[in-house]
C-alpha atoms as one frame of an Amber mdcrd trajectory, in Angstrom:
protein
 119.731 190.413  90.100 118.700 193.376  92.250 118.451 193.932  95.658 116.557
 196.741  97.368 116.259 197.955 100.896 113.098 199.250 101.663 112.012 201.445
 104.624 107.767 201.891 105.583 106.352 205.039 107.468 102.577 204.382 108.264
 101.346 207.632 109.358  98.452 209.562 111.116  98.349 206.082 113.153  98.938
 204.460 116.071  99.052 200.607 114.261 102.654 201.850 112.786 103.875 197.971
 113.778 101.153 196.015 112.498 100.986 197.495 109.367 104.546 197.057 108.919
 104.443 193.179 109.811 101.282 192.923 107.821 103.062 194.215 104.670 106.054
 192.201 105.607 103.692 189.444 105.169 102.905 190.058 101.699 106.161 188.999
 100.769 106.164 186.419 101.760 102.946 185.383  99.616 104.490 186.802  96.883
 107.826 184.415  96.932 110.252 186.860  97.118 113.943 186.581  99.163 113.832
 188.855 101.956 115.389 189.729 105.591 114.136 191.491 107.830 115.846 194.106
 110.410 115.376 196.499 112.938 114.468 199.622 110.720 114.768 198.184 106.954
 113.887 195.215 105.336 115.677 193.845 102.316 114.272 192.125  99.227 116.934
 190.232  96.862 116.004 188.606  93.540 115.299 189.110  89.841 114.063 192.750
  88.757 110.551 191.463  88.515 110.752 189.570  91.685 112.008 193.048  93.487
 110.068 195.455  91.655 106.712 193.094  92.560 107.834 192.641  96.195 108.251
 196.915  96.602 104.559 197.203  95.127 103.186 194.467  97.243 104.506 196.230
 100.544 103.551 199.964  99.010 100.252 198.463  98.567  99.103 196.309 101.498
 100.621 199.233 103.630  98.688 202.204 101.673  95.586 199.942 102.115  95.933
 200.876 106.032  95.830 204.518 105.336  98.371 207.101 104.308 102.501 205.647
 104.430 105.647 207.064 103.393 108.266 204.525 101.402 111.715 204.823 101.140
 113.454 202.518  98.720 117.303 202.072  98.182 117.986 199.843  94.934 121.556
 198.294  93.869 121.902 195.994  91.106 125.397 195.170  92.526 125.403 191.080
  92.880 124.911 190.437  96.230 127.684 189.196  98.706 126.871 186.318 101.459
């Protein structure tokens, strides 16, 4: 299992939100576990589930225009 907590930065853009939500969306299509909060979403599954969910958001979001990523990965199990 892995987990990762992924940040997104849309810039040059004053859609910052709806690219966000729309990449946050993507997930969801794709399957994957994840929770949203106020300045980081997490994404909790197998490697390939994680690793696919991280591209999908990277993607849809870059597809907007220029976006900055940060990702923090653990594969600690996951508590809760």
């Amino acid at each position: 299992m892995l987990s990762a907590e992924v940040s997104l930065y849309p810039q040059k853009t004053t859609r910052a939100s709806e690219i966000i939500n729309d990449s946050i969306q993507s997930l969801a299509r794709q399957g994957v576990s994840y929770n949203v909060g106020p300045i980081s979403t997490e994404i909790h599954g197998t490697e390939e589930q994680v690793w696919t969910g991280i591209r999908s958001l990277f993607d849809r979001a870059s597809s907007a225009g220029e976006v900055s990523m940060v990702v923090t990965l653990s594969n600690a199990a996951r508590k809760g």
